[in-house]
BALOBA-1460 file (C-alpha; in Angstrom, 3 decimals):
// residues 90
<rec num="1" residu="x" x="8.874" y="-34.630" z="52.118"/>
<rec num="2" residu="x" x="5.818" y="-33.463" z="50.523"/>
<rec num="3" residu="x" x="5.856" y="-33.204" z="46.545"/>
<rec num="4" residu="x" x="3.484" y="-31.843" z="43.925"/>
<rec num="5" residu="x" x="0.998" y="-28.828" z="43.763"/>
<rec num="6" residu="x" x="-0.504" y="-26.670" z="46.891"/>
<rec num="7" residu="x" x="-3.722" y="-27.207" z="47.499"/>
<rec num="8" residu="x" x="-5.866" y="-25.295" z="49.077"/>
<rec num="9" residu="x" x="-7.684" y="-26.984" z="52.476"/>
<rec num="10" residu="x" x="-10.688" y="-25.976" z="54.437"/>
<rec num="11" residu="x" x="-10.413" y="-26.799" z="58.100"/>
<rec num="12" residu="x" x="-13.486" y="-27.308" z="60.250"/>
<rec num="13" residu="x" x="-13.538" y="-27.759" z="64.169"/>
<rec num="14" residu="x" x="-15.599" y="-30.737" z="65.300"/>
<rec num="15" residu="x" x="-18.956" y="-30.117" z="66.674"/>
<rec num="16" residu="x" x="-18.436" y="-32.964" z="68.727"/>
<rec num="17" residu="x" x="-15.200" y="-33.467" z="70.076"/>
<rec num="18" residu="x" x="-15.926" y="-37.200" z="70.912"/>
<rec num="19" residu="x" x="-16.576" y="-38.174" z="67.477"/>
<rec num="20" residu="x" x="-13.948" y="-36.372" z="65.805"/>
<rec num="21" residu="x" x="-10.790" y="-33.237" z="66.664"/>
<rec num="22" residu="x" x="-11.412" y="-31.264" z="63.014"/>
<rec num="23" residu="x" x="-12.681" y="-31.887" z="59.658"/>
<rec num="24" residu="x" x="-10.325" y="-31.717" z="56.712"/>
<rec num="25" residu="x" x="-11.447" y="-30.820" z="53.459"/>
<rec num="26" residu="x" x="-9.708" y="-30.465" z="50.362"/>
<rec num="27" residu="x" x="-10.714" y="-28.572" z="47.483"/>
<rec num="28" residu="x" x="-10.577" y="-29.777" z="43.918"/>
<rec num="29" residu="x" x="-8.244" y="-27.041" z="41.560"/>
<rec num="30" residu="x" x="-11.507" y="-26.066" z="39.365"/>
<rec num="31" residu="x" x="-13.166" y="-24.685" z="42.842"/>
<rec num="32" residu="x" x="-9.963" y="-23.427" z="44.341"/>
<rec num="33" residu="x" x="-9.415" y="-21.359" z="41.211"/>
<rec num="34" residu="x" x="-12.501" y="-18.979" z="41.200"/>
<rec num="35" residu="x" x="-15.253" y="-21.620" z="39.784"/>
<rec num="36" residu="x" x="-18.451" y="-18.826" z="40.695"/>
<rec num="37" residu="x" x="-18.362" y="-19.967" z="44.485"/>
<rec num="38" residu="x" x="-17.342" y="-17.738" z="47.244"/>
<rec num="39" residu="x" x="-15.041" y="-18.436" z="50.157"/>
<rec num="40" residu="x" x="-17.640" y="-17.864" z="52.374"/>
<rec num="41" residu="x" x="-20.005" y="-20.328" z="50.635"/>
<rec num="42" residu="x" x="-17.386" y="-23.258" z="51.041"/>
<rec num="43" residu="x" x="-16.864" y="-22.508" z="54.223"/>
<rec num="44" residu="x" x="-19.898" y="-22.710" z="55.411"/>
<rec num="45" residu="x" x="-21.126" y="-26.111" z="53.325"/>
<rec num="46" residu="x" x="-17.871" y="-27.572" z="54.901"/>
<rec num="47" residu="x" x="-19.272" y="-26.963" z="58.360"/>
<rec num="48" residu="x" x="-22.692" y="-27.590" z="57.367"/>
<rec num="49" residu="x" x="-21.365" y="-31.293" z="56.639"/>
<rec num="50" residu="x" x="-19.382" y="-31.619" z="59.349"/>
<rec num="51" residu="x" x="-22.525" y="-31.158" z="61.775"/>
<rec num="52" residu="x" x="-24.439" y="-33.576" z="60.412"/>
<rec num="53" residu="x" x="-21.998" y="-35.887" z="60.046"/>
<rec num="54" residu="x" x="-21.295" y="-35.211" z="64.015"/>
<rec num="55" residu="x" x="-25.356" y="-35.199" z="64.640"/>
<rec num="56" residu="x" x="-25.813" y="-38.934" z="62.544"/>
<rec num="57" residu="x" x="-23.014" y="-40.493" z="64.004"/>
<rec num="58" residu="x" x="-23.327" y="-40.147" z="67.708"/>
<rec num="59" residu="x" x="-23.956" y="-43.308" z="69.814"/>
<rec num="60" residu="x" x="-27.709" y="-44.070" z="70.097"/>
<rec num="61" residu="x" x="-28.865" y="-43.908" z="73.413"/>
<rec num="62" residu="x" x="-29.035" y="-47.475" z="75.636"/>
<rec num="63" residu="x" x="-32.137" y="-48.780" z="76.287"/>
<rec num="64" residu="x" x="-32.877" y="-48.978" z="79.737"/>
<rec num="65" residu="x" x="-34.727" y="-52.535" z="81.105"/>
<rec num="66" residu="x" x="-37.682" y="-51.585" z="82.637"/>
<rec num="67" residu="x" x="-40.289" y="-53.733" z="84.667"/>
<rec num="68" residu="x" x="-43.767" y="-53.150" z="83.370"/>
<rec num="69" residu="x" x="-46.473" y="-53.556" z="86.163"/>
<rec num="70" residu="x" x="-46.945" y="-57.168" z="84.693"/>
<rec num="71" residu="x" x="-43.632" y="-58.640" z="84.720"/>
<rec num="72" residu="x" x="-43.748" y="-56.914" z="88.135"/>
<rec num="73" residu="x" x="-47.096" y="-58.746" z="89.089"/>
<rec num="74" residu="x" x="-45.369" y="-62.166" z="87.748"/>
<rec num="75" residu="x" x="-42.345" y="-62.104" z="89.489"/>
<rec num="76" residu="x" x="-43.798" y="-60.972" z="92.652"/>
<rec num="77" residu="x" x="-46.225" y="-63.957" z="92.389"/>
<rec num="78" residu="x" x="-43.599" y="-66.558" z="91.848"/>
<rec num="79" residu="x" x="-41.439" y="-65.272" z="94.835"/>
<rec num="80" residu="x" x="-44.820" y="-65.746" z="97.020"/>
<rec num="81" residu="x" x="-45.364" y="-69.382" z="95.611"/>
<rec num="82" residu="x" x="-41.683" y="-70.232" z="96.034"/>
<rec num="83" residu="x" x="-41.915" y="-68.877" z="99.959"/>
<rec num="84" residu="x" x="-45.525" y="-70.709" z="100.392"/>
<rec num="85" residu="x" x="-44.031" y="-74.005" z="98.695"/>
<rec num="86" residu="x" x="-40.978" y="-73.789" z="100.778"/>
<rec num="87" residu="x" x="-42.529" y="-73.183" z="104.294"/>
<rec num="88" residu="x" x="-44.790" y="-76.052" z="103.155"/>
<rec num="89" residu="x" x="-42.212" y="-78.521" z="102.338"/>
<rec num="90" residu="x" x="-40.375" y="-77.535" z="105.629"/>
């Protein structure tokens, strides 16, 4: 059971469903009651925020390990000494 005043909610769809379903703001009873702003203009500052909390949230993106023509040149040489020194040994 629910008690005390209504209050008056803005609802915003996610941008992103993977970082959140819907955005849930509530306004305060000055705003609600007139206060000089439109619906409109709340509306559209409540999805304003939601997208960029969606667009700095998001998972930054993994760095890939990539061989650079000198750790290529390195590890090809030690594979060649390793096959000269054991056909030596042998």
């Amino acid at each position: 059971m629910v008690k005390g005043i209504s209050r008056r909610v803005i609802v915003v769809d996610s941008p992103d469903p993977h970082i959140f379903e819907q955005a849930i703001f509530i306004l305060s009873n000055d705003i609600a009651s007139g206060g000089g702003v439109t619906s409109q203009q709340l509306v559209d500052q409540a999805v304003r925020i939601a997208k960029s909390y969606a667009r700095t949230h998001v998972d930054p993106p993994r760095k890939r390990f990539r061989l650079t023509p000198w750790i290529s040149a390195l590890l090809g040489g030690a594979v060649i000494s390793l096959v000269w020194l054991l056909v030596v040994l042998l």
